[in-house]
C-alpha positions in Angstrom: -1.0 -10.9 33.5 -4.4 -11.3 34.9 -5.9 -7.6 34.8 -9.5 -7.7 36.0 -12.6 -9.9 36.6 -15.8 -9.5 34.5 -18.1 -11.8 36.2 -17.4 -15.7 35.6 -14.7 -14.5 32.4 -11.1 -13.3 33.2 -9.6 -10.8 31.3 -6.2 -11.1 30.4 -4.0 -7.9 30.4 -1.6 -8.4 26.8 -0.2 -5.4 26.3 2.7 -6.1 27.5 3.5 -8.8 24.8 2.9 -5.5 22.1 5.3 -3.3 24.0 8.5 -5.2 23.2 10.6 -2.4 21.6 12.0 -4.9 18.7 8.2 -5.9 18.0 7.3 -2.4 17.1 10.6 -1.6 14.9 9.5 -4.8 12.9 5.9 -3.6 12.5 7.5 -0.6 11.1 9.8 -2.0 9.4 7.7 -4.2 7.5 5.0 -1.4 7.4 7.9 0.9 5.3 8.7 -2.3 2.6 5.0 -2.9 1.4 4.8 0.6 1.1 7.7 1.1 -1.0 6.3 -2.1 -2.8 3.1 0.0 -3.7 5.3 2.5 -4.7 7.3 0.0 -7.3 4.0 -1.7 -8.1 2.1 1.8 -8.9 5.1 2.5 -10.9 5.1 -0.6 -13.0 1.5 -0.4 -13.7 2.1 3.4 -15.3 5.1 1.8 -17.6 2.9 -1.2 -18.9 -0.2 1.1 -19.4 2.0 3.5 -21.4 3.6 1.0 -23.3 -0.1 -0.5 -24.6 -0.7 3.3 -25.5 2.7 3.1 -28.1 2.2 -0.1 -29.1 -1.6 -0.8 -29.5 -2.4 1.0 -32.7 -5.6 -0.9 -33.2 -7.3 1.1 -29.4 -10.5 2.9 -30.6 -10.2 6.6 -28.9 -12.3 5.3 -26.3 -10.4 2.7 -25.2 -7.1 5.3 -25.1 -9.2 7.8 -23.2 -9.7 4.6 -20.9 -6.4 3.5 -20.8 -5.0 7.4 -20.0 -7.5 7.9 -17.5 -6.1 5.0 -15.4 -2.6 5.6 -16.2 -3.3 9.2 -14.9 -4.9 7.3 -11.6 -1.6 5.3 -11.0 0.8 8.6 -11.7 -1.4 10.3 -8.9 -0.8 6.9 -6.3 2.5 7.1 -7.2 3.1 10.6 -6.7 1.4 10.9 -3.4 3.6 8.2 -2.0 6.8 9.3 -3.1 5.4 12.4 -2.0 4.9 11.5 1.7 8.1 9.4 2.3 10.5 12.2 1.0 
């Protein structure tokens, strides 16, 4: 395990602890559900934007450009990632 010697210090060779074929399925594994949990998160954050659009009546037009312009943000997040996994 012991790779090399850097003066009085010992470097220690781990690689082979990262190699482990079941280590990097759960890395990916675990990679692939947060991002399909950006993907559900991205999407939740469209619905509740566009439902304060329908039901906020009292939204000055500034505030609903506001509120449109980050819903549009959230569509394009979400649409990117969909985009790459399929």
């Amino acid at each position: 395990m012991i790779s090399s010697d850097f003066g009085n210090e010992v470097a220690l060779d781990l690689r082979s602890l990262f190699e482990d074929q079941n280590f990097n399925s759960e890395i990916k594994t675990q990679i692939e559900n947060l991002q399909s949990k950006n993907i559900a998160d991205n999407l939740t954050l469209m619905n509740e934007i566009q439902a304060i659009l329908r039901e906020c009546s009292h939204l000055n037009p500034e505030q609903r450009l506001m509120y449109c312009a980050s819903q549009r943000y959230f569509m394009k997040l979400y649409l990117r990632k969909v985009n790459k996994q399929g």
